[in-house]
DSSP file (Angstrom, degrees, kcal/mol; ACC not computed):
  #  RESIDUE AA STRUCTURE BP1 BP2  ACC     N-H-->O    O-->H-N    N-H-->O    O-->H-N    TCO  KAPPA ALPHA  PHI   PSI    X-CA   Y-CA   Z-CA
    1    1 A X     >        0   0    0      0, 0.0     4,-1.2     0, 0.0     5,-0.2   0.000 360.0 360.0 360.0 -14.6    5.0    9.5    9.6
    2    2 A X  H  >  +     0   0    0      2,-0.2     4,-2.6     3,-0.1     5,-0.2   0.927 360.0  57.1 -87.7 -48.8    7.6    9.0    7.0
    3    3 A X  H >> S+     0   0    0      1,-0.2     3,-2.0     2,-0.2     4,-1.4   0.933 109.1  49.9 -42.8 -65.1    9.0    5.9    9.3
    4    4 A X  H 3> S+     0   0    0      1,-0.3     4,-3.2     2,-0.2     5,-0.5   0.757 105.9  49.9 -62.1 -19.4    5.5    4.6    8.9
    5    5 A X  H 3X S+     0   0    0     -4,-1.2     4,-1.7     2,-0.2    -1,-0.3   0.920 108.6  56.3 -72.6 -25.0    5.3    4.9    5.2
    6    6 A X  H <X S+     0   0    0     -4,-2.6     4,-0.9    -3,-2.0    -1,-0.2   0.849 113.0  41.5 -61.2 -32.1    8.7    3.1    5.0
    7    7 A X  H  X S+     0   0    0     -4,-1.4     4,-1.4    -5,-0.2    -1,-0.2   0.699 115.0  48.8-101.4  -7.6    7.3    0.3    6.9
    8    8 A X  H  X S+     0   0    0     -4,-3.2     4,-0.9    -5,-0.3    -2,-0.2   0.647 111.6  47.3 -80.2 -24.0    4.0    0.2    5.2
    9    9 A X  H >X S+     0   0    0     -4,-1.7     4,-2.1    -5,-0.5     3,-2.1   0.969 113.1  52.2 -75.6 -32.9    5.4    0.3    1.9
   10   10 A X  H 3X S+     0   0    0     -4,-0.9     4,-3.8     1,-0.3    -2,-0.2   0.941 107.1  51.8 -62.6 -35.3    8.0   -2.6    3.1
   11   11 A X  H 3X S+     0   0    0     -4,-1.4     4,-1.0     1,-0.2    -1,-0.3   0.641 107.0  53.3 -69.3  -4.7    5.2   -4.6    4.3
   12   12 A X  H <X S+     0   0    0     -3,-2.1     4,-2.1    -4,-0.9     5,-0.3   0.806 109.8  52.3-106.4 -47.9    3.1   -4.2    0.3
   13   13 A X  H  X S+     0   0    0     -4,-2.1     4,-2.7     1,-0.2    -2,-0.2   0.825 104.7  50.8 -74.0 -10.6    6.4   -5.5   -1.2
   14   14 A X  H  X S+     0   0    0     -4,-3.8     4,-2.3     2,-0.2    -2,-0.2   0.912 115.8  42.1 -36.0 -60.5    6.2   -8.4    1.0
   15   15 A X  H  X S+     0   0    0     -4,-1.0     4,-2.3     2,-0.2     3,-0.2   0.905 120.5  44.2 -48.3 -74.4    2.5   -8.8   -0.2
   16   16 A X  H  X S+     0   0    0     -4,-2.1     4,-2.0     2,-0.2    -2,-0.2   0.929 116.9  42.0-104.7 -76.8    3.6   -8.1   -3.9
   17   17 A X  H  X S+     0   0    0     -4,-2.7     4,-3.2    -5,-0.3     5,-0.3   0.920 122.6  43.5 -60.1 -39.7    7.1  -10.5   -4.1
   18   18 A X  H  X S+     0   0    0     -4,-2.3     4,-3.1    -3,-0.2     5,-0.5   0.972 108.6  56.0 -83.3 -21.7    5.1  -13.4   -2.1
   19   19 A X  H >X S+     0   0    0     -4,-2.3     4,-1.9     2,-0.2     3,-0.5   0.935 110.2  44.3  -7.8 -90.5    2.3  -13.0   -4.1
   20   20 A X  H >X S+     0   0    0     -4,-2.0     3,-4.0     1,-0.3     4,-0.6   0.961 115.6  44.7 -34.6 -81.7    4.5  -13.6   -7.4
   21   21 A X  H 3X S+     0   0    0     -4,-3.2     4,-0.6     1,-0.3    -1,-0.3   0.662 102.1  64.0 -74.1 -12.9    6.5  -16.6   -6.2
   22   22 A X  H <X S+     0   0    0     -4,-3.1     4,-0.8    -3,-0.5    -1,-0.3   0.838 115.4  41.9 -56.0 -36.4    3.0  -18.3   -4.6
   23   23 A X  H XX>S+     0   0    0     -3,-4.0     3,-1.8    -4,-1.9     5,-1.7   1.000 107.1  63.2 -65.4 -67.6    2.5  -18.1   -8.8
   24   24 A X  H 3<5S+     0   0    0     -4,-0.6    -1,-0.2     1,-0.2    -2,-0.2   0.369 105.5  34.6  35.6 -78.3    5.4  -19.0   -9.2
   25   25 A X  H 3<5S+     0   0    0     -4,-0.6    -1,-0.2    -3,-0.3    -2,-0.2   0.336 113.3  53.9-123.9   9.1    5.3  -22.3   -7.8
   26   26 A X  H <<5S-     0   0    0     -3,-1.8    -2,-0.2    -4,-0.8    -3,-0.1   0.312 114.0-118.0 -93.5  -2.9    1.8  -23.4   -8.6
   27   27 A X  T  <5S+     0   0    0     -4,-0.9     2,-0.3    -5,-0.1    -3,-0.2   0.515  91.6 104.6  75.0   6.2    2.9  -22.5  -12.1
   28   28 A X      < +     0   0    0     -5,-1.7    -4,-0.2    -6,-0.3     2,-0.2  -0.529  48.6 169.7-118.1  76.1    0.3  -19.8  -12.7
   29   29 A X        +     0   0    0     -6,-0.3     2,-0.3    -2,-0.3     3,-0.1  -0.510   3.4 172.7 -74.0 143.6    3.0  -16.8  -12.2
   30   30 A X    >   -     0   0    0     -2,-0.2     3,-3.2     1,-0.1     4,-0.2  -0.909  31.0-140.4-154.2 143.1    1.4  -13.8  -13.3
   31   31 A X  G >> S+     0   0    0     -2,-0.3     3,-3.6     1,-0.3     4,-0.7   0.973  99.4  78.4 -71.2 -16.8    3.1  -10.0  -12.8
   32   32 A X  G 34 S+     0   0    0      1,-0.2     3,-0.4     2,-0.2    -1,-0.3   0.693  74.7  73.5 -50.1   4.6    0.1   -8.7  -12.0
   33   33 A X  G <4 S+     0   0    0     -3,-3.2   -13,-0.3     1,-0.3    -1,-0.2   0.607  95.3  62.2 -86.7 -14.0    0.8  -10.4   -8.5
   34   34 A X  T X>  +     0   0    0     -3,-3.6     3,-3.0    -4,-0.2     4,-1.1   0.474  67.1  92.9 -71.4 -16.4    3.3   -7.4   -8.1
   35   35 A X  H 3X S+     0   0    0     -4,-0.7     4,-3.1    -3,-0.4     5,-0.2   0.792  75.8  60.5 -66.3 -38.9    1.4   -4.8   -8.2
   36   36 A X  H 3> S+     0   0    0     -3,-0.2     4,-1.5     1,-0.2    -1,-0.3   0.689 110.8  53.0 -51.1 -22.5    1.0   -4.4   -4.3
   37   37 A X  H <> S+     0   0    0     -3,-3.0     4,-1.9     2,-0.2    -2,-0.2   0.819  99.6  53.8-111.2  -3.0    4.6   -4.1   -4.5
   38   38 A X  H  X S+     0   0    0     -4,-1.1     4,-1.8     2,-0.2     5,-0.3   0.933 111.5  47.5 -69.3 -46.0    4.9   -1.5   -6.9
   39   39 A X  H  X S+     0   0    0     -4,-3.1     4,-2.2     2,-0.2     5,-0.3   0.818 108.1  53.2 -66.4 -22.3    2.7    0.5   -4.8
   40   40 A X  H >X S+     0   0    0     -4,-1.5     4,-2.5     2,-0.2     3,-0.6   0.984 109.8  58.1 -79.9 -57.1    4.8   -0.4   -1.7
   41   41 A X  H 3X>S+     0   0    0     -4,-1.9     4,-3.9     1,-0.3     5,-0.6   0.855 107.0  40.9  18.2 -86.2    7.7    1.0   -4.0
   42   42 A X  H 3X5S+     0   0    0     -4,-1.8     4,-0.9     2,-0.3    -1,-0.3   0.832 117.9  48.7 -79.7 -36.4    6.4    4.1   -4.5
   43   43 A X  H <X5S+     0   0    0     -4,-2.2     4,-3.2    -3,-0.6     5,-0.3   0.914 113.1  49.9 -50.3 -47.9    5.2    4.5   -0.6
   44   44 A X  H  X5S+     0   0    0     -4,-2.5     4,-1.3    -5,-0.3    -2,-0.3   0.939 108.4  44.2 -71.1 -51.2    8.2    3.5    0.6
   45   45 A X  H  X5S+     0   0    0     -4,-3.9     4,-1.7    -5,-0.3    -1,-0.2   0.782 113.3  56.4 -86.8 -24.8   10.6    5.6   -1.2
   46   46 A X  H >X<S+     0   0    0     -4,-0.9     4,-2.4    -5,-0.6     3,-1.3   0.986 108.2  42.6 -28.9 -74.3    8.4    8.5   -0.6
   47   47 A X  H 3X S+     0   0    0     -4,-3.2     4,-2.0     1,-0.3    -2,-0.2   0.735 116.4  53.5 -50.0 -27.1    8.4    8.1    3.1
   48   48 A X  H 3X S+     0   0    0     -4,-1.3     4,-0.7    -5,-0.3    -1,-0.3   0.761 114.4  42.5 -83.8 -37.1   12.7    7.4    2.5
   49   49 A X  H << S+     0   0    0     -4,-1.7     4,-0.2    -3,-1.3    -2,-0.2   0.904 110.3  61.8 -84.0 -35.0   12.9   10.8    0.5
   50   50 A X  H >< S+     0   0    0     -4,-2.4     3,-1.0     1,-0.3    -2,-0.3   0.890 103.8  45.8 -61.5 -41.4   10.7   12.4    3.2
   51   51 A X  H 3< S+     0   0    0     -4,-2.0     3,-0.3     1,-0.3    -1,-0.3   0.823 115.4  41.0 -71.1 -30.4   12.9   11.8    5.7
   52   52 A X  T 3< S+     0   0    0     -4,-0.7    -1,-0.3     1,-0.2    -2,-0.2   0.051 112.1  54.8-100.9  24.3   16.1   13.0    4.1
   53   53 A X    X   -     0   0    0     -3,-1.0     3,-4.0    -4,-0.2     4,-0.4  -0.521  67.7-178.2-134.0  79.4   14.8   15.8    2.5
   54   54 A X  G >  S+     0   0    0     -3,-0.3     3,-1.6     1,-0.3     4,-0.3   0.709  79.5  54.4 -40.4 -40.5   13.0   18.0    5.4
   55   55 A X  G 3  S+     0   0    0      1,-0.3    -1,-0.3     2,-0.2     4,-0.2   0.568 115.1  42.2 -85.9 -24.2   11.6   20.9    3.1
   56   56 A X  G <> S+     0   0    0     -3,-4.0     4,-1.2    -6,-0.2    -1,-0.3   0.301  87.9  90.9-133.2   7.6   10.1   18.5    1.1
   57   57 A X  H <> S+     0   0    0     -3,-1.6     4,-0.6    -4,-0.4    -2,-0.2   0.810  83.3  54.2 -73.6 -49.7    8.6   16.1    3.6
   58   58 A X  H >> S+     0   0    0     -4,-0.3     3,-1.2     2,-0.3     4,-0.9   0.854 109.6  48.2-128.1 -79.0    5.1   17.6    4.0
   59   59 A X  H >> S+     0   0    0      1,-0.3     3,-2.4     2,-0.2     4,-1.4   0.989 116.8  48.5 -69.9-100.0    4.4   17.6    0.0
   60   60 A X  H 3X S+     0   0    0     -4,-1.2     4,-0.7     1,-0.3    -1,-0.3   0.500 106.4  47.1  -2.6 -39.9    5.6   13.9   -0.1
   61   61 A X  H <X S+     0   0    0     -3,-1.2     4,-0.8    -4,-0.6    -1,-0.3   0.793 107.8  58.4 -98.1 -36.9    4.0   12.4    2.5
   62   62 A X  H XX S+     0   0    0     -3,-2.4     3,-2.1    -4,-0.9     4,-1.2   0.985 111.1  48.8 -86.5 -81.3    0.5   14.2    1.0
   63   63 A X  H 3< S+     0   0    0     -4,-1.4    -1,-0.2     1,-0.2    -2,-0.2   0.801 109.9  50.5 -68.1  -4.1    1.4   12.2   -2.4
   64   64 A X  H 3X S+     0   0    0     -4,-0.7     4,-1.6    -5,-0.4    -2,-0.2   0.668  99.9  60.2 -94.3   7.5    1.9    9.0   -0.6
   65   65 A X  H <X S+     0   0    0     -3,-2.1     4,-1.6    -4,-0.8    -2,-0.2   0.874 111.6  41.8 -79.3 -31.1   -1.2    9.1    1.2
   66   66 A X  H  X S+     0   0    0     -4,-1.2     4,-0.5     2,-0.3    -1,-0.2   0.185 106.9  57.3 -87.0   9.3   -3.1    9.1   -2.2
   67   67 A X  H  > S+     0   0    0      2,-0.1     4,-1.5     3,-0.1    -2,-0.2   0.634 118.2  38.4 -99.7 -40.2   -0.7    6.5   -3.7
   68   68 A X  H  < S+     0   0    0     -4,-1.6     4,-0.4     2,-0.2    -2,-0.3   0.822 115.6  51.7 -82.1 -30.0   -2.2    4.5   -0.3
   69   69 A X  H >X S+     0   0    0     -4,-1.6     3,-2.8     1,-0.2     4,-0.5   0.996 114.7  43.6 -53.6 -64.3   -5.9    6.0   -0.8
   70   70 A X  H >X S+     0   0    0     -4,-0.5     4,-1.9     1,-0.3     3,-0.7   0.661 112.5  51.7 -46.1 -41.1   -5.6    4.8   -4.4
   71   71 A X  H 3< S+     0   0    0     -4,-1.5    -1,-0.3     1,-0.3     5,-0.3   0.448 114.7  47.6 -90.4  -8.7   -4.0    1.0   -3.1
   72   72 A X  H <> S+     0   0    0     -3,-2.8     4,-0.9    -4,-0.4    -1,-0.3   0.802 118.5  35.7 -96.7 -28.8   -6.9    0.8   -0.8
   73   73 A X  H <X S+     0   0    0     -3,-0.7     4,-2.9    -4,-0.5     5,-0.3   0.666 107.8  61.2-140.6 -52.8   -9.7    1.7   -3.3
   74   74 A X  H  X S+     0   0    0     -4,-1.9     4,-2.9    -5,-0.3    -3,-0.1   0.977 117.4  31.7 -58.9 -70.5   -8.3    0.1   -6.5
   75   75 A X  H >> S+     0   0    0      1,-0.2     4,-1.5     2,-0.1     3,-0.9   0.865 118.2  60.4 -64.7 -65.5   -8.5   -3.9   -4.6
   76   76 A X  H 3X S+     0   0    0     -4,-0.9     4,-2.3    -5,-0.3    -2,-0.2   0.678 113.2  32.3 -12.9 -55.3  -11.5   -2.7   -2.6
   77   77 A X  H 3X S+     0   0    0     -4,-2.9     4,-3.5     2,-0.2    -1,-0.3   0.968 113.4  59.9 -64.2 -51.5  -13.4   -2.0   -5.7
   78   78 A X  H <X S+     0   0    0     -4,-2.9     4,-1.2    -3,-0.9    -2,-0.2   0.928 119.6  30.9 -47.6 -65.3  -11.8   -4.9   -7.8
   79   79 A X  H  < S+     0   0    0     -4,-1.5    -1,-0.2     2,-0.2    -2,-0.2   0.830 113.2  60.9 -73.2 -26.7  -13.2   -7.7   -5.0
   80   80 A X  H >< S+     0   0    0     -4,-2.3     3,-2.0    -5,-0.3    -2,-0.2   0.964 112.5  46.0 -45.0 -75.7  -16.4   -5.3   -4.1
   81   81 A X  H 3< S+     0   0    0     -4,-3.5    -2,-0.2     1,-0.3     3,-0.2   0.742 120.3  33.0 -22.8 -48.8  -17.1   -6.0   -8.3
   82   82 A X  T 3< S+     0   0    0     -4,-1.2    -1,-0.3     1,-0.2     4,-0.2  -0.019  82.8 125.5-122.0  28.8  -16.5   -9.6   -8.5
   83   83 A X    X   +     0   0    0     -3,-2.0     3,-1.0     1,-0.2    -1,-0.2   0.663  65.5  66.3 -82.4 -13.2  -18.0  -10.3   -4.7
   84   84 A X  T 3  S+     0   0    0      1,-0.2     2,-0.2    -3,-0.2    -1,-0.2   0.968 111.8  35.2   4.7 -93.6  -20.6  -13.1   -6.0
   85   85 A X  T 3  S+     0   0    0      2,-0.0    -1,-0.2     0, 0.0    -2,-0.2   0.496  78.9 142.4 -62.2  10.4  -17.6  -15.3   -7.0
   86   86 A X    <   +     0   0    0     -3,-1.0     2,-0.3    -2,-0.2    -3,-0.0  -0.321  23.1 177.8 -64.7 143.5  -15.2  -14.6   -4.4
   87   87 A X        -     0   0    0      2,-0.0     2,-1.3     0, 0.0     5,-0.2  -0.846  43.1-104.3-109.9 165.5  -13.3  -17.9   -3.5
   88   88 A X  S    S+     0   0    0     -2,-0.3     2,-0.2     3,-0.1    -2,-0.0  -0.767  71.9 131.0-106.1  88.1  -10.5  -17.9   -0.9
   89   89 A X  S  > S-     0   0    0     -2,-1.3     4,-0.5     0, 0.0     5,-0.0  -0.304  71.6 -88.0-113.1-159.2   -7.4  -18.1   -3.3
   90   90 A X  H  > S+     0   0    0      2,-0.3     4,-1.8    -2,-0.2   -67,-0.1   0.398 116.9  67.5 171.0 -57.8   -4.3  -16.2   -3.5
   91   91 A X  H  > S+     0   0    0      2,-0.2     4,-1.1     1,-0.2    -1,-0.1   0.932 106.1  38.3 -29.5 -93.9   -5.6  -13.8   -5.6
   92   92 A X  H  > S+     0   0    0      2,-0.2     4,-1.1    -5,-0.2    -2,-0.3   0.579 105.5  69.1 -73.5 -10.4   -7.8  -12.4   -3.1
   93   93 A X  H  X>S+     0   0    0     -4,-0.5     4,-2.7     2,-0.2     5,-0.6   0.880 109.6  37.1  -1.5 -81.0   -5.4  -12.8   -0.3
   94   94 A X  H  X5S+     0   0    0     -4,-1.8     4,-0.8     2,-0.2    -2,-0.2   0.835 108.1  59.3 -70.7 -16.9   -3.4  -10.4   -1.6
   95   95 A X  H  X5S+     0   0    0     -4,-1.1     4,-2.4     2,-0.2   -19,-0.2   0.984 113.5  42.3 -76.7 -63.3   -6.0   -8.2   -2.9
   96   96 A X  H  X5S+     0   0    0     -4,-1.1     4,-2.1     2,-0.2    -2,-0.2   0.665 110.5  57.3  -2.4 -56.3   -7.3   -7.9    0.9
   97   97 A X  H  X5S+     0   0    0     -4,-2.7     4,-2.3     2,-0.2    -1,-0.2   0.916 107.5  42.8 -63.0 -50.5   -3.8   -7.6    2.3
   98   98 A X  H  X<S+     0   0    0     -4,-0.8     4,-0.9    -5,-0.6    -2,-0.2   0.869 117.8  54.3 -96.8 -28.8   -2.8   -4.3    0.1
   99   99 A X  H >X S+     0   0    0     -4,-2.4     3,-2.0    -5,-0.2     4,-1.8   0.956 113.1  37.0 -52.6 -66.4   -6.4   -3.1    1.1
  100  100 A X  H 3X S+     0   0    0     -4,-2.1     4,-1.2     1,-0.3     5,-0.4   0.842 117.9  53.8 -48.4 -36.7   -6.0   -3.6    4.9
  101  101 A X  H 3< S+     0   0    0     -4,-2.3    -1,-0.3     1,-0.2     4,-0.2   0.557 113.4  37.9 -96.4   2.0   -2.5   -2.4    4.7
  102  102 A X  H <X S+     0   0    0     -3,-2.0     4,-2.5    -4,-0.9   -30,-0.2   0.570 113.0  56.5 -94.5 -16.8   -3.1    0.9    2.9
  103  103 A X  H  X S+     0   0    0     -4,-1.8     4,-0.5     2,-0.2    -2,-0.2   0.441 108.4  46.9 -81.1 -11.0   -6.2    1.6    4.7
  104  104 A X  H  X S+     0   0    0     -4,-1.2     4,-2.1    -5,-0.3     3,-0.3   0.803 117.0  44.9 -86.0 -43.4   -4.4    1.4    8.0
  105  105 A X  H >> S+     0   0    0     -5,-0.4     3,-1.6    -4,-0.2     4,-0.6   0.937 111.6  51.8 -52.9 -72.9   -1.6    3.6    6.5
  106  106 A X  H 3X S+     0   0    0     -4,-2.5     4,-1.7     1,-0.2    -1,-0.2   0.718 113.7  48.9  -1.5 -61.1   -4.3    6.1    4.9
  107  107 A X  H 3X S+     0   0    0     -4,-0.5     4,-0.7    -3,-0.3    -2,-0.2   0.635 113.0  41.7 -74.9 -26.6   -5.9    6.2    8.7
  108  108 A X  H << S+     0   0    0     -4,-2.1    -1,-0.2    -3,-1.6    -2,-0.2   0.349 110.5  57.2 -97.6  14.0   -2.8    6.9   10.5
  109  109 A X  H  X S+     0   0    0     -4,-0.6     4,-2.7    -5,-0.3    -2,-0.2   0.831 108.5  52.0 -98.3 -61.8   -1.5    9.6    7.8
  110  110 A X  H  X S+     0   0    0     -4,-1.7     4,-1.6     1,-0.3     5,-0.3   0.879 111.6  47.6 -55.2 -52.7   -4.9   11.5    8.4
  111  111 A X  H  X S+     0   0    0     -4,-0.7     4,-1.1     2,-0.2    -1,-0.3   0.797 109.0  46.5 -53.0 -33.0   -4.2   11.4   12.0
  112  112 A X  H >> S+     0   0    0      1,-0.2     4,-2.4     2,-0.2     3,-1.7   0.975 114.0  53.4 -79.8 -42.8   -0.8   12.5   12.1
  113  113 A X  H 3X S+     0   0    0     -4,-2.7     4,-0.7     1,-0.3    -2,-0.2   0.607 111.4  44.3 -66.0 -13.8   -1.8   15.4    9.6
  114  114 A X  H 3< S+     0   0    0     -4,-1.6    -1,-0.3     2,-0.1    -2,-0.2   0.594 112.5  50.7 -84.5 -18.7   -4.5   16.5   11.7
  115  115 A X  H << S+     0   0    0     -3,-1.7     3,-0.4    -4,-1.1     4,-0.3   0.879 109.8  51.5 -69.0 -38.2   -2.3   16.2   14.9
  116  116 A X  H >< S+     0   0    0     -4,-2.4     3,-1.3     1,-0.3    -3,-0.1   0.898 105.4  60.2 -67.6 -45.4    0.5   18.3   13.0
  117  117 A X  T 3< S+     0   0    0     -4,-0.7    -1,-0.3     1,-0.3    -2,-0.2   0.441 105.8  50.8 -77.1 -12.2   -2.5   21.0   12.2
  118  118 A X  T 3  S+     0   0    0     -3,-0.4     2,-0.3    -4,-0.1    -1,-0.3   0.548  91.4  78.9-102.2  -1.1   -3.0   21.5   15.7
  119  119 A X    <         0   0    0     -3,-1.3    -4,-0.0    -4,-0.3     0, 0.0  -0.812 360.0 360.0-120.7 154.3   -0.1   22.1   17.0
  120  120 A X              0   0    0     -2,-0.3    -1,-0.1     0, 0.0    -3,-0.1   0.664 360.0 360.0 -82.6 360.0    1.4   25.4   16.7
């Protein structure tokens, strides 16, 4: 599970850096376009501690599944709110993106932790 958080988190600062430079180079840079990669940040280096610190892996993993509930929940809501006006810009690209890819993470997290709980 730790691999996955490593690659889920890589795949939010993807979201998060092109995000930015799409601003960037229409000229409406804004940091808030990072934010998907602050949360892949803070997934990623979980899953990266969890793995090189066994003892501590279990606790870790537990607070990046609720840094990914939270990255699922947060855009969910945010586009849920404004769904009357959505247009298909940039914006909501990425907003979509760091949903999908934290709700898949979320859903396979729960699985492994219920696989783990079954096994002796």
């Amino acid at each position: 599970m730790t691999l996955t958080a490593v690659y889920c988190g890589g795949l939010l600062i993807i979201i998060g850096i092109a995000g930015y430079l799409y601003g960037i180079s229409t000229g409406h840079a804004s940091l808030t376009a990072l934010i998907p990669a602050v949360f892949g940040i803070a997934i990623g280096a979980l899953g990266f501690i969890g793995r090189l610190k066994e003892s501590l892996r279990k606790h870790l993993m537990h607070v990046a599944v609720i840094f990914g509930l939270l990255g699922f929940l947060l855009p969910t809501g945010r586009l849920l709110s404004n769904i009357s006006s959505i247009g298909f810009t940039a914006a909501v690209i990425s907003q979509l993106s760091m949903a999908l890819v934290c709700l898949v993470f979320v859903i396979l997290s729960v699985g492994s932790f219920i696989a783990a709980r079954r096994t002796p």
